[in-house]
C-alpha positions in Angstrom: 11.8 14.6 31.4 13.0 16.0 27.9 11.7 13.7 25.0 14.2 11.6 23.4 16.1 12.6 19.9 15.3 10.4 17.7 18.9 9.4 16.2 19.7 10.8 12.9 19.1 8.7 9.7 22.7 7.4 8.0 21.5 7.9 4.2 24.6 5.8 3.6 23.3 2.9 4.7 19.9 2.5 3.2 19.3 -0.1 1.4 16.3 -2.5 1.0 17.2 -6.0 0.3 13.8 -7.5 0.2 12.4 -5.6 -2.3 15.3 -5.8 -4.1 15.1 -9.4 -4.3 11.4 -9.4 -4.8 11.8 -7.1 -8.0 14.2 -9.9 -9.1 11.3 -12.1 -9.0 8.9 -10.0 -9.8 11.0 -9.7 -13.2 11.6 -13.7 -13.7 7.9 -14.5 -13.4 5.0 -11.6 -13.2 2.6 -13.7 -11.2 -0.2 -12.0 -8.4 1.7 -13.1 -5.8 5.1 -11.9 -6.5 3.2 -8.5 -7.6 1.5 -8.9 -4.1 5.1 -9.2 -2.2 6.8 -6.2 -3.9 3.9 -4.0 -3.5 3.1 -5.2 0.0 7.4 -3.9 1.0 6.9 -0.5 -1.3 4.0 0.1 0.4 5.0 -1.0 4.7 8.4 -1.2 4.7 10.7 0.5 2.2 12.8 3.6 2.5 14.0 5.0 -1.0 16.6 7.7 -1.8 15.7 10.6 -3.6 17.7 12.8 -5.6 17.5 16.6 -5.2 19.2 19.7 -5.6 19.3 22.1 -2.8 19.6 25.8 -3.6 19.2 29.2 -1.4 16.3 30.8 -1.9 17.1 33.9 -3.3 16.3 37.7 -1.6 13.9 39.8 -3.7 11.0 41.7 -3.0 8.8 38.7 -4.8 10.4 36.3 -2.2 8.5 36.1 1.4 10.5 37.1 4.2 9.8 33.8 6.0 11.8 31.8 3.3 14.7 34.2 2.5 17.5 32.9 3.6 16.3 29.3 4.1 17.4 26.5 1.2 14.9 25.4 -1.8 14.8 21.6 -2.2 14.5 20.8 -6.0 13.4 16.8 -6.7 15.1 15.6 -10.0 12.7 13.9 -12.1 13.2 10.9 -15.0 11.1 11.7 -18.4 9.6 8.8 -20.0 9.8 8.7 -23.9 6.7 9.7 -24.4 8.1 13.1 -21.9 6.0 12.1 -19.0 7.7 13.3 -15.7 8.1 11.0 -12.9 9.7 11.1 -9.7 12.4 8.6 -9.6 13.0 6.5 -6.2 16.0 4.1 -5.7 16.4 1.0 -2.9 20.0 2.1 -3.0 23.1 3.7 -3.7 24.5 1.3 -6.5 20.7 1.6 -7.9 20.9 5.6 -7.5 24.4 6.0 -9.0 23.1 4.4 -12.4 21.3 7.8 -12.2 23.7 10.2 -10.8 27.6 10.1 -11.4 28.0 13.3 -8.8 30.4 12.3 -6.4 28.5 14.7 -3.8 25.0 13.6 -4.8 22.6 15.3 -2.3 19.6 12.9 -1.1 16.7 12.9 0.9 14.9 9.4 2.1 11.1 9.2 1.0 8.5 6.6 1.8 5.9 5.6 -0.5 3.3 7.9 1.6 5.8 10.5 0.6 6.1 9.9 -3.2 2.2 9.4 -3.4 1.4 12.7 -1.7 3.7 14.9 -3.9 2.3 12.8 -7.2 -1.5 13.2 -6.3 -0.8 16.9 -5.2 0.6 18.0 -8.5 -1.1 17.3 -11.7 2.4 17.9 -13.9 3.8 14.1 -12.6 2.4 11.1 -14.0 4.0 9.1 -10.7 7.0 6.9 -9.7 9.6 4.9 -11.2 11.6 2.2 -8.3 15.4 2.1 -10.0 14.4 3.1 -13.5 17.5 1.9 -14.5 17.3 -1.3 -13.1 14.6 -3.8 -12.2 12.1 -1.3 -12.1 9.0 -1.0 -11.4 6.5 1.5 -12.7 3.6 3.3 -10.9 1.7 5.6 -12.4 -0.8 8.3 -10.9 -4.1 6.0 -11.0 -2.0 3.2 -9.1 -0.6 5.4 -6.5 -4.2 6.7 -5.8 -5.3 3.0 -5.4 -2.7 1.5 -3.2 -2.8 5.3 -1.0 -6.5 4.7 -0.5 -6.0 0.9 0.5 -3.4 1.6 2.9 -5.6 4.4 4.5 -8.8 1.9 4.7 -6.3 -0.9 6.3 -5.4 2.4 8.8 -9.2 3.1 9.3 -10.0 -0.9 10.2 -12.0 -2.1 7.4 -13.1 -1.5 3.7 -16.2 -2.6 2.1 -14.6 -4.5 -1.0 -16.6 -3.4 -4.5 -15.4 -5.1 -7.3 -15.9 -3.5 -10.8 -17.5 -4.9 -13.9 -14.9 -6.3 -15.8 -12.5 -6.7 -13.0 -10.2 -10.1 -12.8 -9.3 -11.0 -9.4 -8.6 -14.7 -8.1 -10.6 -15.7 -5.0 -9.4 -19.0 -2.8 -8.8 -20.2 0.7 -6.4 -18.1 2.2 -2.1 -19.1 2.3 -2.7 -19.1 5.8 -5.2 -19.1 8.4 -5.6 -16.2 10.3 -7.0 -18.2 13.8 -6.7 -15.3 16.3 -8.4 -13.0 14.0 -11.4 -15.7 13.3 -11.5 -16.5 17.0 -12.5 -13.1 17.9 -14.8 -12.4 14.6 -16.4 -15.7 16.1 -16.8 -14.4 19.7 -18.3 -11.4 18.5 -20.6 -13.0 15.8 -22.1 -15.6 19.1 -22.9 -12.3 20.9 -25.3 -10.2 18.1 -27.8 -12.4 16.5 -28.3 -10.7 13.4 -25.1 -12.0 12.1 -26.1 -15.8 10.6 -22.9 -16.8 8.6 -19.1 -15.7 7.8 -16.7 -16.9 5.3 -13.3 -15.8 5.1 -11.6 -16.2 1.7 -8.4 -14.6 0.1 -8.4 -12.1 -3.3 -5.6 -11.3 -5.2 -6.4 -8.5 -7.5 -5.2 -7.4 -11.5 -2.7 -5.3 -9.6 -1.1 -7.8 -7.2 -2.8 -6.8 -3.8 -4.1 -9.7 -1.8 -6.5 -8.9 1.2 -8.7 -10.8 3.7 -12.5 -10.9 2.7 -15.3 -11.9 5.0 -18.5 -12.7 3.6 -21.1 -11.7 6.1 -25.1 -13.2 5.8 -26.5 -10.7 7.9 -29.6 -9.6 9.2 -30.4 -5.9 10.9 -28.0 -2.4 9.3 -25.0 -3.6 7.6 -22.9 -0.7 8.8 -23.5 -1.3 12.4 -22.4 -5.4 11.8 -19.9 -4.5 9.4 -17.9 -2.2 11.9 -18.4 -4.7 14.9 -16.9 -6.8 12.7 -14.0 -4.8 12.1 -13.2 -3.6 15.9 -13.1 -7.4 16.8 -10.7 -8.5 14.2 -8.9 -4.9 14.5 -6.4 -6.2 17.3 -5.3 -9.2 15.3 -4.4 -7.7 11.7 -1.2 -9.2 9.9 -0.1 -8.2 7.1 -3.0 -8.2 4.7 -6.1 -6.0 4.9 -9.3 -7.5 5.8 -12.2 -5.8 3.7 -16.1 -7.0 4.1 -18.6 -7.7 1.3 -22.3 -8.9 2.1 -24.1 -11.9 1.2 -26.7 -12.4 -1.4 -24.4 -10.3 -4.4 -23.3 -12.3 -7.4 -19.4 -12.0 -6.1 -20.2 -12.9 -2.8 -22.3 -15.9 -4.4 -19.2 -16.3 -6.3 -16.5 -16.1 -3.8 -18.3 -18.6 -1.7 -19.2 -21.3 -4.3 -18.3 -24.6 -2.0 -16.2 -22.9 0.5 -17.3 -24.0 3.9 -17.8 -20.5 6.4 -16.1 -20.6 9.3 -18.8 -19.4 11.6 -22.6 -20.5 11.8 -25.1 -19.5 13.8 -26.3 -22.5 16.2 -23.3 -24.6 15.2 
């Protein structure tokens, strides 16, 4: 059987009011956690409109014959003060037309995998800018970068969290319990005995990402128990990334300053 079309997008009707409404927040109080929400939708589950000028690309001998005749699509960019270009991405049409007064604005819809691949590809934009003319919310090249390699790590199963000198990040018991995920990190732990304790606790970084860390006190090759570690609790990822660090460093020592661990060997 044919595949299926998949129906066609109505740009008309995009709109995200989650992250609208955690920008809102986001603007009242700047706190981790509200950093953590917005950044969590911009990231998953937002689809933005972009500005852009469409053009035919014109005939010439300088032009390759595969693109004559096809269209050109031009992104519009926003210049800071300090003329840095970025590319501008808006949660919706009332956001967009505090840009653009054109009646017959052309648009394309862009996800954040979208905006960061077209920022780190061209050194001459410094990033995006979510409804620069409203609650907005800045991110520059290095942040793209970061939050592009996190999402690629929570793709790949696991990270092994390093935490630079000084680096603030808040480290508690997680807002909730993941107990599907811990039942299968435990099963796994009771069948390879070079795995002695685990602690799960909850990091909030300068930046506003939270993620999942288990401390592991581990005997035998760490990547070999780190990466059984991560295909057990693969199935039962939520919404936050689970990254691993291993015992016996000063923020592992810290992290787990009188937190009880959830699994112990011969318990």
């Amino acid at each position: 059987m044919p595949e299926a079309k998949k129906p066609a997008i109505d740009l008309q009707k995009i709109s995200n009011p989650q992250l609208v409404e955690a920008l809102a927040t986001l603007h009242k109080e700047n706190t981790p956690l509200n950093q953590g929400k917005v950044l969590d939708l911009v990231l998953h589950h937002a689809s933005f409109l972009a500005p852009v000028i469409l053009a035919p690309v014109p005939k010439g001998s300088n032009v390759p014959p595969q693109l004559q005749g096809k269209t050109a699509i031009q992104f519009q960019l926003i210049t800071t003060k300090d003329g840095r270009p970025f590319f501008p991405a808006f949660t919706d049409w009332e956001e967009l037309r505090k840009f653009s007064k054109l009646k017959e604005q052309r648009v394309v819809m862009l996800r954040f995998d979208n905006y960061a691949e077209m920022v780190l590809k061209d050194d001459r934009t410094a990033g995006m800018v979510i409804n620069p003319l409203g609650l907005s919310l800045t991110l520059d090249r290095k942040s793209l970068e970061n939050m592009a390699r996190k999402k690629a790590e929570l793709a790949r199963g696991y990270a092994e969290e390093q935490v630079e000198k000084d680096t603030q990040v808040m480290v508690g018991d997680p807002e909730e319990e993941p107990e599907e995920l811990l039942d299968a990190v435990c099963e796994l732990a009771e069948k390879r005995e070079e795995i002695q304790r685990l602690w799960l606790r909850e990091m909030v970084r300068q930046d506003g990402m939270k993620r999942y860390i288990i401390v592991v006190d581990h005997t035998g090759v760490r990547d070999e128990v780190f990466q059984a570690i991560a295909q057990a609790a693969a199935p039962h990822f939520g919404k936050l990334p689970v990254d691993m660090i291993p015992y016996g460093t000063g923020f592992a020592d810290a992290a787990t300053e009188d937190a009880m661990p959830f699994y112990v060997r011969g318990e």
